[in-house]
C-alpha positions as CSV (number, residue, x, y, z in Angstrom):
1,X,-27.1,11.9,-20.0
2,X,-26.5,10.4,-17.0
3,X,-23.1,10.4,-14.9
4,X,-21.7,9.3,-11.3
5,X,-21.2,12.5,-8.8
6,X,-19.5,12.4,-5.1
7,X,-22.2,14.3,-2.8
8,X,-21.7,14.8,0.7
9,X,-23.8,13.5,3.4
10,X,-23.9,16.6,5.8
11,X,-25.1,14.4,8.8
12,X,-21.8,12.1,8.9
13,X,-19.2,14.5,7.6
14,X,-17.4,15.7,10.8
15,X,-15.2,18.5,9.3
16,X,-12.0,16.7,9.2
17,X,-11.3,18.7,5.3
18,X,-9.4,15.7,4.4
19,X,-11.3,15.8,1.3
20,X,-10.3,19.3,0.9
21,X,-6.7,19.2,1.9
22,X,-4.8,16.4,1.3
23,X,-6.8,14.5,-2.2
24,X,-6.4,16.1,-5.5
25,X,-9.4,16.9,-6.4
26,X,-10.9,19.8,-9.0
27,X,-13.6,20.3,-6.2
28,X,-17.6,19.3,-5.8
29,X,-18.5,21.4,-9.1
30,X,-16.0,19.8,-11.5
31,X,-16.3,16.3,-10.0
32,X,-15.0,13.7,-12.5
33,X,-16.9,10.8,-10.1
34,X,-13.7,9.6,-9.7
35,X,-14.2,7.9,-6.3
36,X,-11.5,9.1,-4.7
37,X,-13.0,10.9,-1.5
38,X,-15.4,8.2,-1.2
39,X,-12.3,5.6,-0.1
40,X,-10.4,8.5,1.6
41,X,-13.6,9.8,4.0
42,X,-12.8,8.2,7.4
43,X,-16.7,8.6,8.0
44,X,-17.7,7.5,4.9
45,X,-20.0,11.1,4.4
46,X,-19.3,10.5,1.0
47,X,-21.3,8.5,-1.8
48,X,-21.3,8.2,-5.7
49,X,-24.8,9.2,-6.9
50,X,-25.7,9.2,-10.4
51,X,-27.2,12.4,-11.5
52,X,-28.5,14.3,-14.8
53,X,-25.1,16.0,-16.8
54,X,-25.8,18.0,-20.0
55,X,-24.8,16.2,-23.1
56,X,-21.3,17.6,-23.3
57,X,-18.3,15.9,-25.5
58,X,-15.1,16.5,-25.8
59,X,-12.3,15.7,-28.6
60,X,-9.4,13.7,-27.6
61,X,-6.5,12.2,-29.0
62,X,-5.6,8.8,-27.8
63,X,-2.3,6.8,-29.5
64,X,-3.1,9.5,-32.7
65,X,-6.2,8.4,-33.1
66,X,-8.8,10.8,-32.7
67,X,-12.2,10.2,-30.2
68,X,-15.3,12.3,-28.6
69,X,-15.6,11.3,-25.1
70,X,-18.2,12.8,-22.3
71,X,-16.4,15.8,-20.3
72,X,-16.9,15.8,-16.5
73,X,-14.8,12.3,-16.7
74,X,-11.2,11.0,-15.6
75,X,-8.9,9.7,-18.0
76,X,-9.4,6.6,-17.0
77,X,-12.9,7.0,-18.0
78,X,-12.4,8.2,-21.1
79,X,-9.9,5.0,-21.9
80,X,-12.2,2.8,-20.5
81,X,-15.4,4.5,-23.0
82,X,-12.8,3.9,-25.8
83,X,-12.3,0.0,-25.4
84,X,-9.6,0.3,-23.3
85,X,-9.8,-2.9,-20.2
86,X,-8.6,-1.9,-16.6
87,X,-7.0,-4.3,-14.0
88,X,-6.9,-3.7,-10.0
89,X,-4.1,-6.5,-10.7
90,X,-1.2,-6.6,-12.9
91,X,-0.9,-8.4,-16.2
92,X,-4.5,-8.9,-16.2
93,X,-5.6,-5.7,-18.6
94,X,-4.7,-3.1,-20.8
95,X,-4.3,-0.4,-17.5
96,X,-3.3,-1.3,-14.4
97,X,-4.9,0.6,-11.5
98,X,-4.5,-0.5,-8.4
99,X,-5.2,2.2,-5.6
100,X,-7.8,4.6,-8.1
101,X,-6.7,7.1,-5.2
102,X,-3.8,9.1,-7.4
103,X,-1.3,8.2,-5.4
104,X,0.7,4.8,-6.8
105,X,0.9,6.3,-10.1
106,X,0.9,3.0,-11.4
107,X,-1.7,3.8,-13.7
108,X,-0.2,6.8,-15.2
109,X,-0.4,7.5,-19.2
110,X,1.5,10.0,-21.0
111,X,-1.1,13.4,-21.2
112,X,0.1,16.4,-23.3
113,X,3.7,15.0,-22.8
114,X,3.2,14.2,-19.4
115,X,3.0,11.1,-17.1
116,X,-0.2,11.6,-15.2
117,X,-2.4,9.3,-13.3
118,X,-5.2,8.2,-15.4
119,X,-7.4,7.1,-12.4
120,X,-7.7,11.0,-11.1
121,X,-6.5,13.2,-14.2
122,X,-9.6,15.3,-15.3
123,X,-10.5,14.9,-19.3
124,X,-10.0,18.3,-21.2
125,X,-11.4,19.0,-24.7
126,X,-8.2,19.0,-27.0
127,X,-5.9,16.4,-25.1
128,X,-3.5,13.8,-26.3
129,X,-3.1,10.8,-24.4
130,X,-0.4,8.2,-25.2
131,X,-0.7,5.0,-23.3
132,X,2.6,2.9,-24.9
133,X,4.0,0.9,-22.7
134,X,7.3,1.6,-24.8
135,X,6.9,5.6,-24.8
136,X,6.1,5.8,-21.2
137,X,8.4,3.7,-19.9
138,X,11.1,6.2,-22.0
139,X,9.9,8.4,-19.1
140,X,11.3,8.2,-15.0
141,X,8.5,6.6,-12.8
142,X,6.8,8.6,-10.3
143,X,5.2,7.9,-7.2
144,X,3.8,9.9,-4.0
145,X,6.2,9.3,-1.0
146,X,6.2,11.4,2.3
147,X,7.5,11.1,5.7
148,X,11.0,10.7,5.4
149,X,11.9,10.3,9.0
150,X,13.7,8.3,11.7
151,X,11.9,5.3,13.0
152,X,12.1,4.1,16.4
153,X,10.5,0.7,16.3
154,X,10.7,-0.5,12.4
155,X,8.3,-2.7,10.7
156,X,7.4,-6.2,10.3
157,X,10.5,-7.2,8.3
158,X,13.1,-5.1,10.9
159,X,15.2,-8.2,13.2
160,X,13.9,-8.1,16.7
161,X,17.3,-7.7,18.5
162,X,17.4,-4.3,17.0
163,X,13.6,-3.0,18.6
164,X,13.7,-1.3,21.8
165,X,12.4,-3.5,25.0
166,X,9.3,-1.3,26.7
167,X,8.7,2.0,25.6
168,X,12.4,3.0,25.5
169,X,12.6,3.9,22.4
170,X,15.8,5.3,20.4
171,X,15.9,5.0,16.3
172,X,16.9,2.2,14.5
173,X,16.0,3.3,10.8
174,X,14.8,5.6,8.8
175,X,11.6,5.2,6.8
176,X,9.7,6.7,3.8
177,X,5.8,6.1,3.4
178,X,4.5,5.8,-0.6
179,X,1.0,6.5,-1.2
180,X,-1.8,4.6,-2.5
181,X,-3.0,1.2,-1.7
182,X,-4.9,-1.8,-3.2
183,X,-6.8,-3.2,-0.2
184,X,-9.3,-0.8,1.9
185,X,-8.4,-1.7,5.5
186,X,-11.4,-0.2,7.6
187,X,-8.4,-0.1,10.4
188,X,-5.7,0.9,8.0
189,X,-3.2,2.5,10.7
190,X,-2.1,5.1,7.8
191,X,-4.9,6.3,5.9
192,X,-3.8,10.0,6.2
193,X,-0.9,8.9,3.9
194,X,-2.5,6.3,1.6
195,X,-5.3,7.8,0.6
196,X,-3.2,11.3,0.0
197,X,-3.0,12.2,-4.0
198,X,-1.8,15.9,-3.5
199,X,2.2,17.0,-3.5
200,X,4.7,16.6,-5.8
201,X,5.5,12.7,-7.1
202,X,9.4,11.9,-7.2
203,X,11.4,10.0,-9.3
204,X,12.9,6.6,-7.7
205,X,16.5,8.5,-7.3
206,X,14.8,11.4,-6.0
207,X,13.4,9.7,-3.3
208,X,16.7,7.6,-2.5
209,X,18.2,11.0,-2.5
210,X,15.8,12.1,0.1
211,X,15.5,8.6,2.7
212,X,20.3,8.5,2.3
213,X,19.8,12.4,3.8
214,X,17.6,11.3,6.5
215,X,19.9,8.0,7.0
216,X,22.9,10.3,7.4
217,X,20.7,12.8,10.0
218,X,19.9,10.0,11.9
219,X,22.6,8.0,11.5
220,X,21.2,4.1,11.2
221,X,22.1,1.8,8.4
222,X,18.5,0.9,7.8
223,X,16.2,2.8,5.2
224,X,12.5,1.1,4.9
225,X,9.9,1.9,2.3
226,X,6.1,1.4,3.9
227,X,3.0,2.5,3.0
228,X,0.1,2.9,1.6
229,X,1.7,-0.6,-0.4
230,X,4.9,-0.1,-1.5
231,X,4.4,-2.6,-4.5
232,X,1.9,-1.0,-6.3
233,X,4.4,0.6,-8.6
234,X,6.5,-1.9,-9.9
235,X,9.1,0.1,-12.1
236,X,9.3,2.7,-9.5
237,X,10.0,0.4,-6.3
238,X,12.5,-1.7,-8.4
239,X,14.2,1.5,-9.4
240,X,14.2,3.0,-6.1
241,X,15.8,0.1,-4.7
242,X,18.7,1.0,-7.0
243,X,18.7,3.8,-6.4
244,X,19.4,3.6,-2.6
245,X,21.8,0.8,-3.4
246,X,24.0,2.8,-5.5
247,X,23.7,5.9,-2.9
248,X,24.4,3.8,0.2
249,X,27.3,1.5,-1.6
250,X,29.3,0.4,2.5
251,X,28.6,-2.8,3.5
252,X,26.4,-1.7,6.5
253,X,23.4,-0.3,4.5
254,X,20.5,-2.4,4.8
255,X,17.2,-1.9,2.3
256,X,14.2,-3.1,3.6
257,X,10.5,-3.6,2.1
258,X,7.3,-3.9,4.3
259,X,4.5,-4.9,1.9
260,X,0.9,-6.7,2.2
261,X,2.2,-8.9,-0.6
262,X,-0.8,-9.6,-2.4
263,X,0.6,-8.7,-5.8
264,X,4.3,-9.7,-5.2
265,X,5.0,-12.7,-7.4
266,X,7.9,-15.0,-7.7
267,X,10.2,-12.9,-10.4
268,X,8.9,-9.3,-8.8
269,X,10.7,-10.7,-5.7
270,X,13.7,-11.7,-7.6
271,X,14.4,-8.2,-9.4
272,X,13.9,-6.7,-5.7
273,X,16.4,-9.1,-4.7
274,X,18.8,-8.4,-8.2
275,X,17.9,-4.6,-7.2
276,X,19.6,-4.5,-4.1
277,X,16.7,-5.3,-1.4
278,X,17.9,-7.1,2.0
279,X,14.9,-7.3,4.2
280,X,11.3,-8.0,3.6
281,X,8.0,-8.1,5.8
282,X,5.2,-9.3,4.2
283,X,1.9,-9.7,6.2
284,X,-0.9,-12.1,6.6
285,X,-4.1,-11.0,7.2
286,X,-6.1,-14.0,8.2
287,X,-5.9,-18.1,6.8
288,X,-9.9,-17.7,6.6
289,X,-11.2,-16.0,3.7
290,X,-14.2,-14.1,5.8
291,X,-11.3,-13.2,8.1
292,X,-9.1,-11.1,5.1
293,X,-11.9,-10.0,3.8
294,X,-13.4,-8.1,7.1
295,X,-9.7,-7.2,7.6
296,X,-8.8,-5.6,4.0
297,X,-12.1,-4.4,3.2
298,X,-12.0,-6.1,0.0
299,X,-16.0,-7.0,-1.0
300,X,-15.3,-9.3,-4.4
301,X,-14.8,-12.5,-3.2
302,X,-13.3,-14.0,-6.2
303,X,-10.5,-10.8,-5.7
304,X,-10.3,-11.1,-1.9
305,X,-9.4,-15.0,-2.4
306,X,-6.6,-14.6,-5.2
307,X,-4.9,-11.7,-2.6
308,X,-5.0,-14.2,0.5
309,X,-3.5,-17.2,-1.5
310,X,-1.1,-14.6,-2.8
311,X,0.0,-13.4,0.4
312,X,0.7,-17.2,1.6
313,X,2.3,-17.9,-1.4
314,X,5.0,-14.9,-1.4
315,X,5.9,-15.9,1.9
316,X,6.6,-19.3,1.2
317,X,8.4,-18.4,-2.4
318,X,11.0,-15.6,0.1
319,X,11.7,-18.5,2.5
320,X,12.2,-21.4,0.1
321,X,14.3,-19.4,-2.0
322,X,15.8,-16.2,0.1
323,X,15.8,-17.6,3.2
324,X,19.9,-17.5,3.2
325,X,19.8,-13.9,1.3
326,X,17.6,-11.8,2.4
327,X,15.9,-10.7,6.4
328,X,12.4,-12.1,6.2
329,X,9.6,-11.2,8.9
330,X,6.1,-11.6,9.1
331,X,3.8,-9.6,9.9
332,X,0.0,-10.3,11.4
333,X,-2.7,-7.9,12.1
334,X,-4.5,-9.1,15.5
335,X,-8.0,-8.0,17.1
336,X,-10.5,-10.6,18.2
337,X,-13.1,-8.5,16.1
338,X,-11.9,-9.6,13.5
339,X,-9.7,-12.3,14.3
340,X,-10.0,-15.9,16.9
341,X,-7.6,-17.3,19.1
342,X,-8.1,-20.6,17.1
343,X,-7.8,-19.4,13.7
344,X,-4.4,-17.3,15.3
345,X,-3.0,-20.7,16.2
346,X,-4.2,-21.9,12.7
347,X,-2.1,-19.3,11.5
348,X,1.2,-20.8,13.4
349,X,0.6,-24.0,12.5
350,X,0.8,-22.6,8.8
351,X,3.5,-20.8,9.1
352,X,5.6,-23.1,11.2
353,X,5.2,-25.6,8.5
354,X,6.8,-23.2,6.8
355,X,9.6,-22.3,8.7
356,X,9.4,-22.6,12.0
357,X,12.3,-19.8,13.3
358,X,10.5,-16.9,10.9
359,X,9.8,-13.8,12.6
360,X,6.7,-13.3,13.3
361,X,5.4,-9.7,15.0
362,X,1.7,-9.4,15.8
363,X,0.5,-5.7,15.7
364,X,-2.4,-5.0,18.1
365,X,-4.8,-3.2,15.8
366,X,-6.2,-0.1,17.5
367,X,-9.2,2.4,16.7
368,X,-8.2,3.7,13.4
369,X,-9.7,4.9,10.1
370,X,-13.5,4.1,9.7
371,X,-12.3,1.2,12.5
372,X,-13.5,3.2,15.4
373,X,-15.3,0.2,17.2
374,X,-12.4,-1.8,17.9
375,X,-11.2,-2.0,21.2
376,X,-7.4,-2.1,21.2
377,X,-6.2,-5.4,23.0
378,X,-4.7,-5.4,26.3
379,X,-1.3,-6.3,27.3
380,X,-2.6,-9.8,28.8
381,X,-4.4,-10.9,25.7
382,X,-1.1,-9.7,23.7
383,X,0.2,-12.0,26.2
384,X,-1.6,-14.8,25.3
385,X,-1.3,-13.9,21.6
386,X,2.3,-14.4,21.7
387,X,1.6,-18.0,24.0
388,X,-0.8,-19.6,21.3
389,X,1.8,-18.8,18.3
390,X,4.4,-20.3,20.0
391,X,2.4,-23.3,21.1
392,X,1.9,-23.5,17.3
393,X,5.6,-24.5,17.0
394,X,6.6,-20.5,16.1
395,X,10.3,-19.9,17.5
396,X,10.3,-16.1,16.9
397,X,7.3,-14.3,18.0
398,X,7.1,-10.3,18.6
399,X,3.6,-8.9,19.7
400,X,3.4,-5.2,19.9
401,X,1.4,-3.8,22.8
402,X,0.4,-0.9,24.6
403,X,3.5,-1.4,26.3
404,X,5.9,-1.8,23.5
405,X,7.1,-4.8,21.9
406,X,7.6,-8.0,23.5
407,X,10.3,-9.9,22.0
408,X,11.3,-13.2,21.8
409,X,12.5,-14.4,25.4
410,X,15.7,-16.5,24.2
């Protein structure tokens, strides 16, 4: 029988053993064809290729019930074989697997007693696999977060008064990263973290536990959770949240969410909002379909469309109905190869409709990831970034540059 393989293409790979090091992965002789490296190799030296297997089953146990599935699969595999329909979006399936990189754990099932993440979890002769909603959620959500550190600038959804002028820089908050993400940025500015599926996952209060000690170490009233999304995971984030809220209970203690927002939805942002969450920054990435697409790397149109009118539409819901409760900032990718000045002022127009005092910050994407022919823009056409938002009837514009951030003049 047939099956899908990652090879390497020796001519491309540049020895980086990201592959190696930092995905979980039971190596090139046991691959599952699981995808992962493929979206994790920042030179794209590896492919699926379908190749010749032996005719191999194994027995599993799925819900009690008994099944032969093909070895040399994920459990995700195996579940799909089985009838079993998968969702990159929530609600919309039976699984719901948004990153298929290991490390939202959103898609994890209960394996010999276990949560695991279906989407990377190898198949073994013999396993039992429970996917109840009801008996995994009797289990505490895990997720992949790293970096727990001191931040010196913040994110899209930190005020402007508190980020340093130039490039005097002194912390205002600490952050934590999660791993995994939905969208496949070609200049995501932290693949090294989203597409990372090895280390230990934590529980929501573990990871509170972790971001209060660095708060305390650093001491700044503002913990952040980035990414990878943050979202992915929705019983973990939501928990989390709480989490923090419960170990950071004086008034100063601010809990802020940086997301690309195309899977929030009106009552996810409520329980974030019940849950303790006082800052948000979601981002836009283009008004222009062609634009979000080139930016997220997202290749299904019909997808790519239903994540950009989601994005627009979480930031309208958090100002319409949080605008009095909760920090709100926007953030926008800019790089004119990928993005015009006119659509940019587009963009202002839109969002001053919306509210015309919203933070907006404008991050000058660089060379990153498999992004290594952009040219980062200068300070001047930051400049003039920051100019054609405010002609747009903006109040609030940040631009980061190569020179730090410029913030609003008033």
């Amino acid at each position: 029988m047939k099956s899908l393989k990652a090879r390497l293409l020796r001519d491309k790979c540049i020895e980086c053993n990201f592959c190696r090091s930092y995905i979980a992965c039971p190596g090139e002789n046991s691959c599952t064809g699981c995808g992962s490296c493929i979206e994790a190799c920042p030179r794209e030296a590896k492919i699926l290729v379908e190749v010749e297997v032996p005719d191999d089953y194994v027995t599993i146990k799925v819900n009690g019930e008994k099944y032969q599935v093909p070895s040399g699969i994920t459990v995700l595999k195996a579940l799909e074989l089985i009838g079993f329909r998968v969702s990159r979006l929530p609600g919309e399936g039976d699984i719901y697997v948004p990153c298929r990189t290991g490390g939202c754990w959103a898609c994890a099932v209960i394996v010999n007693g276990e949560l695991r993440p279906s989407c990377i979890t190898p198949i073994q002769d013999g396993m039992e696999i429970i996917t109840d909603i009801d008996e995994i959620t009797k289990k505490p959500p895990l997720r992949i977060v790293s970096s727990f550190q001191g931040h010196p600038v913040g994110g899209v959804g930190t005020p402007y008064w508190l980020k340093p002028k130039g490039m005097l820089y002194s912390y205002i908050e600490v952050a934590c990263f999660t791993h995994g993400c939905i969208l496949r940025c070609p200049s995501c500015q932290n693949w090294e973290i989203t597409y990372s599926s090895v280390g230990e996952p934590l529980t929501p209060f573990q990871a509170a536990h972790l971001l209060t000690e660095a708060r305390r170490l650093y001491g700044v009233d503002r913990m952040a959770i980035s990414g990878g999304e943050s979202t992915l995971n929705r019983r973990w984030l939501v928990d989390f949240i709480r989490s923090l809220k419960a170990l950071n209970r004086d008034e100063k203690a601010r809990f802020h969410v940086d997301t690309n927002a195309v899977i929030l939805t009106p009552d996810y942002i409520d329980e974030l909002v019940e849950a303790g969450m006082t800052d948000i920054g979601p981002d836009i990435k283009g008004l222009r379909l062609e634009t979000f697409m080139k930016i997220t790397g997202i290749k299904e149109r019909e997808l790519a469309s239903r994540m950009l009118e989601n994005e627009w539409s979480t930031v309208k819901c958090i100002v319409n109905k949080y605008w009095d409760k909760a920090f709100i900032g926007v953030g926008i990718p800019y790089n004119s190869a990928f993005m015009s000045l006119d659509e940019l002022y587009e963009i202002g127009l839109k969002l001053a409709s919306i509210e015309p005092t919203i933070q907006v910050c404008v991050l000058d994407y660089r060379p990153e990831f498999r992004a290594q022919y952009l040219k980062r823009p200068s300070f001047n056409e930051m400049m003039e970034v920051k100019k054609i938002l405010e002609e747009a009837g903006l109040k609030t514009v940040i631009c980061q540059t190569v020179r730090g951030h410029i913030l609003p003049s008033s």
